[in-house]
PDB file of N, CA, C, O and CB in Angstrom:
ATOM      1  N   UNK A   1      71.835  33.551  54.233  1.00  0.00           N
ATOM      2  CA  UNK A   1      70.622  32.821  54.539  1.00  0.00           C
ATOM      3  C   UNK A   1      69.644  33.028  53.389  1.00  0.00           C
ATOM      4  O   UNK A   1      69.464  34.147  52.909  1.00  0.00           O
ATOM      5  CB  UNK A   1      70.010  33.282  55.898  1.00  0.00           C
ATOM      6  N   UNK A   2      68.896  31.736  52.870  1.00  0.00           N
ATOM      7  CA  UNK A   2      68.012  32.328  51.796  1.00  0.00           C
ATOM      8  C   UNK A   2      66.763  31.948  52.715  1.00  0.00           C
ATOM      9  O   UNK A   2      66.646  31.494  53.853  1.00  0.00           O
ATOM     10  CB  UNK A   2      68.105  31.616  50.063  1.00  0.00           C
ATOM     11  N   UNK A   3      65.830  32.364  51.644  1.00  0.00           N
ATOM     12  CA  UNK A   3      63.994  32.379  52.493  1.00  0.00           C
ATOM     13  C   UNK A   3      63.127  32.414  51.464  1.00  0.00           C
ATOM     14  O   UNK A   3      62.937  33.389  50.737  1.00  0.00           O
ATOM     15  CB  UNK A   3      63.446  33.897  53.562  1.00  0.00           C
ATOM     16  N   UNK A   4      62.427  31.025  51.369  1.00  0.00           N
ATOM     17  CA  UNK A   4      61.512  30.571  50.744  1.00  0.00           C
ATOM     18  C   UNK A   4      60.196  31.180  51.368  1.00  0.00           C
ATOM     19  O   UNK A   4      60.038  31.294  52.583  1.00  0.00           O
ATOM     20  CB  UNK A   4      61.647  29.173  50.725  1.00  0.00           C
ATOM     21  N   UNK A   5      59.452  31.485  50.612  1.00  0.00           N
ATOM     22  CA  UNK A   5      57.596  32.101  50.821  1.00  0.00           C
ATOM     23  C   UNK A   5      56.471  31.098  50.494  1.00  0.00           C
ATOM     24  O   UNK A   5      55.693  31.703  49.758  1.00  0.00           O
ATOM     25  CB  UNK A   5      57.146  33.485  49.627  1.00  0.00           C
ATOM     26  N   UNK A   6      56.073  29.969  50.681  1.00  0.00           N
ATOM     27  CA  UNK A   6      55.634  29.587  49.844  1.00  0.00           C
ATOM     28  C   UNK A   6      53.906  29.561  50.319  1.00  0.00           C
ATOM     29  O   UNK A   6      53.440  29.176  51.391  1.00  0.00           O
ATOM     30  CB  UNK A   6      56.436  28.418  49.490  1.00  0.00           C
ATOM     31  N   UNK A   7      53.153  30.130  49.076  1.00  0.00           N
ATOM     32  CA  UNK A   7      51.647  30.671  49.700  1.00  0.00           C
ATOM     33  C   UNK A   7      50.885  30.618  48.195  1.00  0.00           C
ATOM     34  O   UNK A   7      51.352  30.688  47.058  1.00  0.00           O
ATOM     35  CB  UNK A   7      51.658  32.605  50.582  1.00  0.00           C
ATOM     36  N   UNK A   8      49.172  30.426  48.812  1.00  0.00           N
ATOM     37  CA  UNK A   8      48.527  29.916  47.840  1.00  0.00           C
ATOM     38  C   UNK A   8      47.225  30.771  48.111  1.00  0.00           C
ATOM     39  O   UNK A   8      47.199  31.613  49.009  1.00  0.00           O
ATOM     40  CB  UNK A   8      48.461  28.324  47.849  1.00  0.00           C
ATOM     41  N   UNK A   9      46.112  30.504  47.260  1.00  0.00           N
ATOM     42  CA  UNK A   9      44.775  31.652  48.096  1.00  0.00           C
ATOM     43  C   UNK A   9      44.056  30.235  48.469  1.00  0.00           C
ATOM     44  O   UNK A   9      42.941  30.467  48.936  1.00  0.00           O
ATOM     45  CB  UNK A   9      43.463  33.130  46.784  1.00  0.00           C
ATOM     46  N   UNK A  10      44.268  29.215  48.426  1.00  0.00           N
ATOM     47  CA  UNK A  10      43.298  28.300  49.281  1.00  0.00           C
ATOM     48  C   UNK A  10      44.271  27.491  50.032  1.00  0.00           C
ATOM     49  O   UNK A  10      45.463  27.248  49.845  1.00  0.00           O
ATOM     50  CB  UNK A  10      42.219  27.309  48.384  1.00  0.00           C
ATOM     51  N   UNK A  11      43.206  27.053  51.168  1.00  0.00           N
ATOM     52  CA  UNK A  11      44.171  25.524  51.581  1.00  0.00           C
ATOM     53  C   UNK A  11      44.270  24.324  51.086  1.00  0.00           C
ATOM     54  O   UNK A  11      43.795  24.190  49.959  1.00  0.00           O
ATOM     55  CB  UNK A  11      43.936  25.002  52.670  1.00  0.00           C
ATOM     56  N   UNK A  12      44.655  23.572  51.488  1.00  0.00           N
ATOM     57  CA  UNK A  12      45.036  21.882  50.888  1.00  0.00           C
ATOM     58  C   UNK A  12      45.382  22.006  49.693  1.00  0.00           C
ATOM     59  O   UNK A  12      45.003  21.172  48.871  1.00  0.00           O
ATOM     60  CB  UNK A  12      43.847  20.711  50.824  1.00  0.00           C
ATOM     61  N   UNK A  13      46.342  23.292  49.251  1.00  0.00           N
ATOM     62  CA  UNK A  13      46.649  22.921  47.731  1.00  0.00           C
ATOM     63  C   UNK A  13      48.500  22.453  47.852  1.00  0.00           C
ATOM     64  O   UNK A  13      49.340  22.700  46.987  1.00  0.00           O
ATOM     65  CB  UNK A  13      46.263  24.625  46.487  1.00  0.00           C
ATOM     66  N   UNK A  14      48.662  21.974  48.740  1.00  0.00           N
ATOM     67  CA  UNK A  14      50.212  21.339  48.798  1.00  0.00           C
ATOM     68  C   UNK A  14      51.088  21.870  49.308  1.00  0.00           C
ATOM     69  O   UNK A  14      52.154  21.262  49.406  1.00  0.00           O
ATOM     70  CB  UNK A  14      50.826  21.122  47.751  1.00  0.00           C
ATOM     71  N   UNK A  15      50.940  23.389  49.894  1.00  0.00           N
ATOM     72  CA  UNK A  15      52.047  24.086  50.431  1.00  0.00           C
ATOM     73  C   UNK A  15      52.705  23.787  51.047  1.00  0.00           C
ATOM     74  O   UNK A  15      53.827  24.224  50.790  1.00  0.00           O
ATOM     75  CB  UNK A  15      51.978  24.834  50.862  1.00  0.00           C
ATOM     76  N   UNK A  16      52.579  22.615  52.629  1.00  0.00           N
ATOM     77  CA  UNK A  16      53.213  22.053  52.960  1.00  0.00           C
ATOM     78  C   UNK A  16      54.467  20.716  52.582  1.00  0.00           C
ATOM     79  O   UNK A  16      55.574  20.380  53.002  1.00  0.00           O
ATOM     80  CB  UNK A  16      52.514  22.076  53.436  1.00  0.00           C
ATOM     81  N   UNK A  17      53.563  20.303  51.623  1.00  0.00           N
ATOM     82  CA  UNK A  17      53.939  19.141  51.127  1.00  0.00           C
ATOM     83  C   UNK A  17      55.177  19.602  50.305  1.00  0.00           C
ATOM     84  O   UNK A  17      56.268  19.235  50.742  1.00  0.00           O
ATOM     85  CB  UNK A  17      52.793  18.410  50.350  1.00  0.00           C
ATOM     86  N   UNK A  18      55.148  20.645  48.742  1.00  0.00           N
ATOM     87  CA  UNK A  18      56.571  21.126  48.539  1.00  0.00           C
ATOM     88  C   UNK A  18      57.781  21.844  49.685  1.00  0.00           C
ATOM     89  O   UNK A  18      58.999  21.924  49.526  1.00  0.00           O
ATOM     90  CB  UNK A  18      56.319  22.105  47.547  1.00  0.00           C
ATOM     91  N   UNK A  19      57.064  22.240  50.684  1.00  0.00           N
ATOM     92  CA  UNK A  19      58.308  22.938  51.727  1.00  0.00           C
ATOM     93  C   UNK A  19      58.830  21.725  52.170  1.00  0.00           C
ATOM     94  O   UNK A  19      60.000  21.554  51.829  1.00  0.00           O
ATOM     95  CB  UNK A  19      57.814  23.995  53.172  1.00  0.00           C
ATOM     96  N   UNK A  20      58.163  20.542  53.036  1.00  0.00           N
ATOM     97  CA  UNK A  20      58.644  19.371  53.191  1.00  0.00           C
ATOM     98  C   UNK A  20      59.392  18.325  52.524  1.00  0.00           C
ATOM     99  O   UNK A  20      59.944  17.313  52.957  1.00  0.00           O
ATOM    100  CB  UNK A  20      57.963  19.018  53.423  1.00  0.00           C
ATOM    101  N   UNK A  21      59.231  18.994  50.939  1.00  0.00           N
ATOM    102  CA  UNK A  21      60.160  17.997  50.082  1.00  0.00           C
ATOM    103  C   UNK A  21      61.340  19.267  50.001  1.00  0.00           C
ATOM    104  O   UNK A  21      62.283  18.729  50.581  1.00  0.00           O
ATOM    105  CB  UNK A  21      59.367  17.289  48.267  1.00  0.00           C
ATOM    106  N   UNK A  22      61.657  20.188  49.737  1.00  0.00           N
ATOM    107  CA  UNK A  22      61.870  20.966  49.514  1.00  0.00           C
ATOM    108  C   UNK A  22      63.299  21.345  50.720  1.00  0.00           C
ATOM    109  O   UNK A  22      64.427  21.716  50.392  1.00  0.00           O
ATOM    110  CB  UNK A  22      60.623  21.539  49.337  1.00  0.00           C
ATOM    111  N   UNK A  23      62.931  21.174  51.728  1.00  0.00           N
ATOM    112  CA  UNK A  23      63.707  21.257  53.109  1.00  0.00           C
ATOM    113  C   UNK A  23      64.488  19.924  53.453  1.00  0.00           C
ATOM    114  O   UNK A  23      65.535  19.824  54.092  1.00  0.00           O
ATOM    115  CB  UNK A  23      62.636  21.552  54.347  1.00  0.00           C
ATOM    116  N   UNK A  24      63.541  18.684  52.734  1.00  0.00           N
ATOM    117  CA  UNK A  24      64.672  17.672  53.138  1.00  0.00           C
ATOM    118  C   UNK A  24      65.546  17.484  52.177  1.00  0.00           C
ATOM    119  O   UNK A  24      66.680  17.091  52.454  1.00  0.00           O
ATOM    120  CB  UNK A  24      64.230  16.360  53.496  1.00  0.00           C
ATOM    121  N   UNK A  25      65.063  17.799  50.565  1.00  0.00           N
ATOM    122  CA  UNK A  25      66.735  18.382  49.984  1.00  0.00           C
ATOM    123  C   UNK A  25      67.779  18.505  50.157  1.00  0.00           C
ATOM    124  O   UNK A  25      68.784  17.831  49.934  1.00  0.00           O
ATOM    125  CB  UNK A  25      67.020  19.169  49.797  1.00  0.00           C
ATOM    126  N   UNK A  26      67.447  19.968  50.843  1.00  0.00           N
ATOM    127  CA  UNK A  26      68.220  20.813  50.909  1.00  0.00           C
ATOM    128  C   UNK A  26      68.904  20.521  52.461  1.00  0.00           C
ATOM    129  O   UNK A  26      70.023  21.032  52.503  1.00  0.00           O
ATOM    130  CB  UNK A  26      67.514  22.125  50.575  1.00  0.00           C
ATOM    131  N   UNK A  27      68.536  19.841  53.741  1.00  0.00           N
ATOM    132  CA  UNK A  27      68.729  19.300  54.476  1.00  0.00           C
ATOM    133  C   UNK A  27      69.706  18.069  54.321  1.00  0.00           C
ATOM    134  O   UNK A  27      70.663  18.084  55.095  1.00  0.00           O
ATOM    135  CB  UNK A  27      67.735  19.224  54.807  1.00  0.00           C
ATOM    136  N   UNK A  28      69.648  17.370  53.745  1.00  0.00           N
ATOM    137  CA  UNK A  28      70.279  16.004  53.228  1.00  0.00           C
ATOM    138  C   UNK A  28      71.858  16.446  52.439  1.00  0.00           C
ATOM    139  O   UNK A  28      72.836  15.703  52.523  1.00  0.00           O
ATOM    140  CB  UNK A  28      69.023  15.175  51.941  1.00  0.00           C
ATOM    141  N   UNK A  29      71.882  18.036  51.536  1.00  0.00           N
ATOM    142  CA  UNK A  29      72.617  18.630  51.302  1.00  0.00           C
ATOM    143  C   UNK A  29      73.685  18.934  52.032  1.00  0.00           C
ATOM    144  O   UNK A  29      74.735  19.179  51.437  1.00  0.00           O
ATOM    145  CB  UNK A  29      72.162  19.263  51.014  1.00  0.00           C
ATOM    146  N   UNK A  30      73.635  18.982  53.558  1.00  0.00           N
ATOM    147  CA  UNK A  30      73.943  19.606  54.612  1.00  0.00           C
ATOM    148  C   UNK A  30      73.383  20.705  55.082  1.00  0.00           C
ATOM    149  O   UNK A  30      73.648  21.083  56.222  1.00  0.00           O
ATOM    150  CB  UNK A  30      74.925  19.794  54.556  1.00  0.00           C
ATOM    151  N   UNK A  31      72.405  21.479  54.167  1.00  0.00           N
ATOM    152  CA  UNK A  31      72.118  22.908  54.813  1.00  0.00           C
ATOM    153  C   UNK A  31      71.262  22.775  55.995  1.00  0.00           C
ATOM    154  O   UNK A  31      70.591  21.770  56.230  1.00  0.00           O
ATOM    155  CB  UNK A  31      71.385  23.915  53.805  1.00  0.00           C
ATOM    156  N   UNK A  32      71.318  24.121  56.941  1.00  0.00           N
ATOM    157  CA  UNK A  32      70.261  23.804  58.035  1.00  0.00           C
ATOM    158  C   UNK A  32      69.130  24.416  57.480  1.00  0.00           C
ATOM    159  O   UNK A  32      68.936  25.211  56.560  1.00  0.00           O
ATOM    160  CB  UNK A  32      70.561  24.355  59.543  1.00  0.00           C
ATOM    161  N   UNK A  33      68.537  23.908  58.182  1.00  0.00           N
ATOM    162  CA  UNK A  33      66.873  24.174  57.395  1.00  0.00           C
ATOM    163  C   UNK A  33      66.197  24.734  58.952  1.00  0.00           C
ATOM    164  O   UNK A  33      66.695  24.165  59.924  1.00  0.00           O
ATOM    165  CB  UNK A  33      65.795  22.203  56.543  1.00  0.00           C
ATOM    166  N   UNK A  34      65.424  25.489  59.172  1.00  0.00           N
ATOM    167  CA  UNK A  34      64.216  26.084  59.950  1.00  0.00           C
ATOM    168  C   UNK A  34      62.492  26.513  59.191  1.00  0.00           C
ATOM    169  O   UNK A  34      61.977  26.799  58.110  1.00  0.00           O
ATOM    170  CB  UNK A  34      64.918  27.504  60.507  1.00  0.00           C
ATOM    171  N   UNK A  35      62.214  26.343  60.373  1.00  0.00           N
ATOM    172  CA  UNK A  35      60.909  26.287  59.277  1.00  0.00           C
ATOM    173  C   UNK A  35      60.063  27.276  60.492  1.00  0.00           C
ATOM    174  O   UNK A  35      60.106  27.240  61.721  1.00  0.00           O
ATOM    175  CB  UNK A  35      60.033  24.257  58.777  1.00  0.00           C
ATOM    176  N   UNK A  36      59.219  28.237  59.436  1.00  0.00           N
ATOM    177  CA  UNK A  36      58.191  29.527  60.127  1.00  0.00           C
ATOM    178  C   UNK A  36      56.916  29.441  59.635  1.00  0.00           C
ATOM    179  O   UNK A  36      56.802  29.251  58.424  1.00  0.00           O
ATOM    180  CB  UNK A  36      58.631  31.114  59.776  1.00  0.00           C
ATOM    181  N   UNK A  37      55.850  29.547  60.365  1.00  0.00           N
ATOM    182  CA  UNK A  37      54.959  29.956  59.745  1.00  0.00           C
ATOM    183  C   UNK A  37      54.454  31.176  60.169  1.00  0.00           C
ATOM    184  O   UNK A  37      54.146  31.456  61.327  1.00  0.00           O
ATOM    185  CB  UNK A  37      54.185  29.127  59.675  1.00  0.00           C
ATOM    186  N   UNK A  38      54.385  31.824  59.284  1.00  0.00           N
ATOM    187  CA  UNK A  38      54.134  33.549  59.710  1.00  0.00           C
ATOM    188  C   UNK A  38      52.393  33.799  60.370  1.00  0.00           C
ATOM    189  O   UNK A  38      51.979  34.771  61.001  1.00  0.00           O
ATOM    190  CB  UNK A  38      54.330  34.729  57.883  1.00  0.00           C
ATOM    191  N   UNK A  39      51.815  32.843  60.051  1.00  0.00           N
ATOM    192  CA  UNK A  39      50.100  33.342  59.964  1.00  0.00           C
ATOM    193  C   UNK A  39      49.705  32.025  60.161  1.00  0.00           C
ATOM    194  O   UNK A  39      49.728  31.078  59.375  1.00  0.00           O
ATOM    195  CB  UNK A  39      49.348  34.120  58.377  1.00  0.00           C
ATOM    196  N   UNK A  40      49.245  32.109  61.614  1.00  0.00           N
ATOM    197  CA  UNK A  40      48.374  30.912  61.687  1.00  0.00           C
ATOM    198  C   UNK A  40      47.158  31.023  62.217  1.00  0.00           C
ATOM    199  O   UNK A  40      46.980  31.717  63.218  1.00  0.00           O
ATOM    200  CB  UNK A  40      48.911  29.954  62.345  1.00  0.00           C
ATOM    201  N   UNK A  41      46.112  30.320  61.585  1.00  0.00           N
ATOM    202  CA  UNK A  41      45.184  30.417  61.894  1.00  0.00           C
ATOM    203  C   UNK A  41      44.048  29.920  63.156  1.00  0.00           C
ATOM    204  O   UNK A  41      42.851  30.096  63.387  1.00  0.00           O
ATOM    205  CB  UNK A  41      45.110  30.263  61.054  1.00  0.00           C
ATOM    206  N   UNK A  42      45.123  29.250  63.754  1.00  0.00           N
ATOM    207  CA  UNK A  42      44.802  28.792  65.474  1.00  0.00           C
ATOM    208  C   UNK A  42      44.849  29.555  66.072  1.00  0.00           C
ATOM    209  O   UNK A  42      45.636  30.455  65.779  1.00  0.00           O
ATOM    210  CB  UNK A  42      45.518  27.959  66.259  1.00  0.00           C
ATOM    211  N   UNK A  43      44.234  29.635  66.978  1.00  0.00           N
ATOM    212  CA  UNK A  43      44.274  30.831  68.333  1.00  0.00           C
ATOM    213  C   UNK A  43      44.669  29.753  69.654  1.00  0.00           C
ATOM    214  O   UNK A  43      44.152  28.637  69.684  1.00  0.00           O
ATOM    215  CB  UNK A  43      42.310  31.810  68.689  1.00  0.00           C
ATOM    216  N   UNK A  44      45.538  30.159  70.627  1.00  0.00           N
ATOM    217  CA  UNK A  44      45.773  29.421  71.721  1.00  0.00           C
ATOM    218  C   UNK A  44      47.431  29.524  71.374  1.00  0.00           C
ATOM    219  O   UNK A  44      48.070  30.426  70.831  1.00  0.00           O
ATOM    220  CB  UNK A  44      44.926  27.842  71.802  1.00  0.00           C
ATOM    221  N   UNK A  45      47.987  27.795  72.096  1.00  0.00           N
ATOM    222  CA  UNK A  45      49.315  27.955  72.466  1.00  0.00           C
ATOM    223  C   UNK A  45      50.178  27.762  71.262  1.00  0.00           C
ATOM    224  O   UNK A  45      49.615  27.651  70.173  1.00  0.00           O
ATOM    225  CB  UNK A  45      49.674  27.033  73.558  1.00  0.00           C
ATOM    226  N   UNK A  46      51.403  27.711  71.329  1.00  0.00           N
ATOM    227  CA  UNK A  46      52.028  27.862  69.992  1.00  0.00           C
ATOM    228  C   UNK A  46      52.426  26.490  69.809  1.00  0.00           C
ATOM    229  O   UNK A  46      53.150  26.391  68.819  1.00  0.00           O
ATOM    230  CB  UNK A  46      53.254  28.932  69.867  1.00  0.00           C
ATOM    231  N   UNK A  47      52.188  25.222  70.488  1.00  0.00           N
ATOM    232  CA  UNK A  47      52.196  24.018  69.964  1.00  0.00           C
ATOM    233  C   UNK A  47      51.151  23.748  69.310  1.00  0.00           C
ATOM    234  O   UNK A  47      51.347  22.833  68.510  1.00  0.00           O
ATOM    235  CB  UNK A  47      52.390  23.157  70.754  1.00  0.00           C
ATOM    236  N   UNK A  48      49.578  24.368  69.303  1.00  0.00           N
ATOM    237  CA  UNK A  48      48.911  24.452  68.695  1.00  0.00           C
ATOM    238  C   UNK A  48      48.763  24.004  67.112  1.00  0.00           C
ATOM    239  O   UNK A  48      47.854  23.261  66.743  1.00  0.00           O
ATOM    240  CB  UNK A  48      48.848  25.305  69.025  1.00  0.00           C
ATOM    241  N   UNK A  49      49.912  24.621  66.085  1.00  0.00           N
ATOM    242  CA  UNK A  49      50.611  24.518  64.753  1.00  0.00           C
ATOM    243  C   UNK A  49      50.829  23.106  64.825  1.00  0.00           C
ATOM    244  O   UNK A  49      51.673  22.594  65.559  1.00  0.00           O
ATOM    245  CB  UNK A  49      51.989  25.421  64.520  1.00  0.00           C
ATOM    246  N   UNK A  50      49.683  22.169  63.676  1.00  0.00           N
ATOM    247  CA  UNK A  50      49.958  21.151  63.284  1.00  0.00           C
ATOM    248  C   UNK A  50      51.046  20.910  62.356  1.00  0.00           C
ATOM    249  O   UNK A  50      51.617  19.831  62.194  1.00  0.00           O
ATOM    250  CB  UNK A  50      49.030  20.804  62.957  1.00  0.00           C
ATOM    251  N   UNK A  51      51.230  21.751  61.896  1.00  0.00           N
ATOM    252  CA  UNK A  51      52.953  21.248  60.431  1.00  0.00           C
ATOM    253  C   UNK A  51      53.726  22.143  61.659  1.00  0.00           C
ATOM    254  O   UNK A  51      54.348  21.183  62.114  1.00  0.00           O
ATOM    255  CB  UNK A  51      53.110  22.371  57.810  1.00  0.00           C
ATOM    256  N   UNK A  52      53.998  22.883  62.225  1.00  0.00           N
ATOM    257  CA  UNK A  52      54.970  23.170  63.170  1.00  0.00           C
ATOM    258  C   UNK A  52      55.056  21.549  63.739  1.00  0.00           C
ATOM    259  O   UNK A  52      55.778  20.686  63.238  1.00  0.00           O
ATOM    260  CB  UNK A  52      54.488  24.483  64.332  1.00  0.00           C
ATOM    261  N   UNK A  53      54.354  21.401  64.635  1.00  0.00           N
ATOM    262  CA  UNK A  53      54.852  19.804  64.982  1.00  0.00           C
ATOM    263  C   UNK A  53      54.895  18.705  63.749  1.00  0.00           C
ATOM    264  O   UNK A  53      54.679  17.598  64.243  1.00  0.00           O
ATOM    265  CB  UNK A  53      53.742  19.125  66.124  1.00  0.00           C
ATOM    266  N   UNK A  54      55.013  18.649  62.918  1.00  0.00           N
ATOM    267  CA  UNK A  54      55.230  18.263  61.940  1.00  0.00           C
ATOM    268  C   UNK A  54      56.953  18.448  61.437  1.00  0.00           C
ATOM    269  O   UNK A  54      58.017  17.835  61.523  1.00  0.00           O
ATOM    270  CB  UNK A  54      54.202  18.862  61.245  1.00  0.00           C
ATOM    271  N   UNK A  55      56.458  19.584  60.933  1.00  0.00           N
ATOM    272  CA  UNK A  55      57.940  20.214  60.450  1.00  0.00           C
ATOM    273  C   UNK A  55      59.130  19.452  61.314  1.00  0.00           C
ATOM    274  O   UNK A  55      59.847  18.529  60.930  1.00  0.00           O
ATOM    275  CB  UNK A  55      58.036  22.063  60.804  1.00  0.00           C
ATOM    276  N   UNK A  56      59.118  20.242  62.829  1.00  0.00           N
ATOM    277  CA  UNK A  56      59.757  19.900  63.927  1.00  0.00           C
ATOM    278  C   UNK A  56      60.277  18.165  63.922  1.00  0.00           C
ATOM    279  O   UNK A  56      61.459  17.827  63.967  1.00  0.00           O
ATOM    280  CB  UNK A  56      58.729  20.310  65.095  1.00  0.00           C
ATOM    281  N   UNK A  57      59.062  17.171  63.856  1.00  0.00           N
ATOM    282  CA  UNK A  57      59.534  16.122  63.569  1.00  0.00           C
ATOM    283  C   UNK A  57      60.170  16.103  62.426  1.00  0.00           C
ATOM    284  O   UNK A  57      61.398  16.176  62.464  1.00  0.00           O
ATOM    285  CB  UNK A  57      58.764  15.329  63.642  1.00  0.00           C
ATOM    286  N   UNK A  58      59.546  16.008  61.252  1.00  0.00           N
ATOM    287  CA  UNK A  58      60.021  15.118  60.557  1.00  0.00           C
ATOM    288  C   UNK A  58      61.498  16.059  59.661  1.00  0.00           C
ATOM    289  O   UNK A  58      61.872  15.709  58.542  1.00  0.00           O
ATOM    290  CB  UNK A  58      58.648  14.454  59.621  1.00  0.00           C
ATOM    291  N   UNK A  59      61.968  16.913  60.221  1.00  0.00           N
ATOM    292  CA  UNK A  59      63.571  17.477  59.988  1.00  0.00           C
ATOM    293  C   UNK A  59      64.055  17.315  61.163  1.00  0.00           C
ATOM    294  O   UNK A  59      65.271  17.456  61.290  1.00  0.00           O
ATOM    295  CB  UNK A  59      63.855  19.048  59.530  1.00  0.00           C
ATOM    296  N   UNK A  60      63.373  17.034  62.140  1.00  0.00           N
ATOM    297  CA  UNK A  60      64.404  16.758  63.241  1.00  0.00           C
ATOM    298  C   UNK A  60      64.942  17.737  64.099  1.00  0.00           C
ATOM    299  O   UNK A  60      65.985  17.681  64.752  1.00  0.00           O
ATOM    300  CB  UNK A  60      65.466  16.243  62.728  1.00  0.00           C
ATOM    301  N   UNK A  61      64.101  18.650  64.023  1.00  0.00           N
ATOM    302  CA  UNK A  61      64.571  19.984  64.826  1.00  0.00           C
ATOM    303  C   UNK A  61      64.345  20.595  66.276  1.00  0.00           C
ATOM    304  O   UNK A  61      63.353  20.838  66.964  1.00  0.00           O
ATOM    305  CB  UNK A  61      64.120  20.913  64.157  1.00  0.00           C
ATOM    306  N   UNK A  62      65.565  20.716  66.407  1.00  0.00           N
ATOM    307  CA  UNK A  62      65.510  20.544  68.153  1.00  0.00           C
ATOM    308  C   UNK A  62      65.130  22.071  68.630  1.00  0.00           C
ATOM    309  O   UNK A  62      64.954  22.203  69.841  1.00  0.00           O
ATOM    310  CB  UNK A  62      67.287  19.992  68.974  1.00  0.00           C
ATOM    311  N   UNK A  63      65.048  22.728  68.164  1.00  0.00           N
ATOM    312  CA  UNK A  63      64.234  24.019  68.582  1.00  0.00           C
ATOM    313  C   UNK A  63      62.822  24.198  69.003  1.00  0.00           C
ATOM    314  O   UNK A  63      61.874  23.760  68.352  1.00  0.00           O
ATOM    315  CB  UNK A  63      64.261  24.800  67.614  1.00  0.00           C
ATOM    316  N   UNK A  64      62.712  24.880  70.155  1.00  0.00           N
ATOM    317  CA  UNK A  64      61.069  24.949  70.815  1.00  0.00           C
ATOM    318  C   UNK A  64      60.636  25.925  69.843  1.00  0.00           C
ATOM    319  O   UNK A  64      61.091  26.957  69.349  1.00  0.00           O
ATOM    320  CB  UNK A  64      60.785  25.556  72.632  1.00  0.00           C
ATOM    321  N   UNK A  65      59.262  25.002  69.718  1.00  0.00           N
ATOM    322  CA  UNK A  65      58.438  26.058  68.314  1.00  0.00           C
ATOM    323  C   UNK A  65      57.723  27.273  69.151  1.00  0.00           C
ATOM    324  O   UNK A  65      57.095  28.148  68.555  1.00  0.00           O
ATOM    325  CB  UNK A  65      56.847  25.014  67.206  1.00  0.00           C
TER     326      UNK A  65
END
């Protein structure tokens, strides 16, 4: 299994955007892809995570976040 980190000191500088290109790659490759976010900054439920529901869609992943 490999494991990408990918982290910045501000937001909106693209982090999502390379994991999302990045995963459908490597997805399209055949590999399975999962996606974590270690630190989020919402408090409440764990659908909460806007790129979690994101992620989830747009790879297609049938796992409860």
């Amino acid at each position: 299994m490999k494991v990408f980190y990918v982290t910045s000191s501000s937001p909106g500088e693209g982090k999502t955007t390379i994991i999302a290109g990045m995963a459908s790659h490597f997805q399209k490759q055949g590999k399975r892809i999962g996606y974590l976010k270690p630190i989020c900054l919402k408090t409440g439920a764990v659908n909460s995570s806007s790129d979690g529901l994101f992620f989830q869609e747009f790879l297609k992943l049938t796992e409860k976040l």
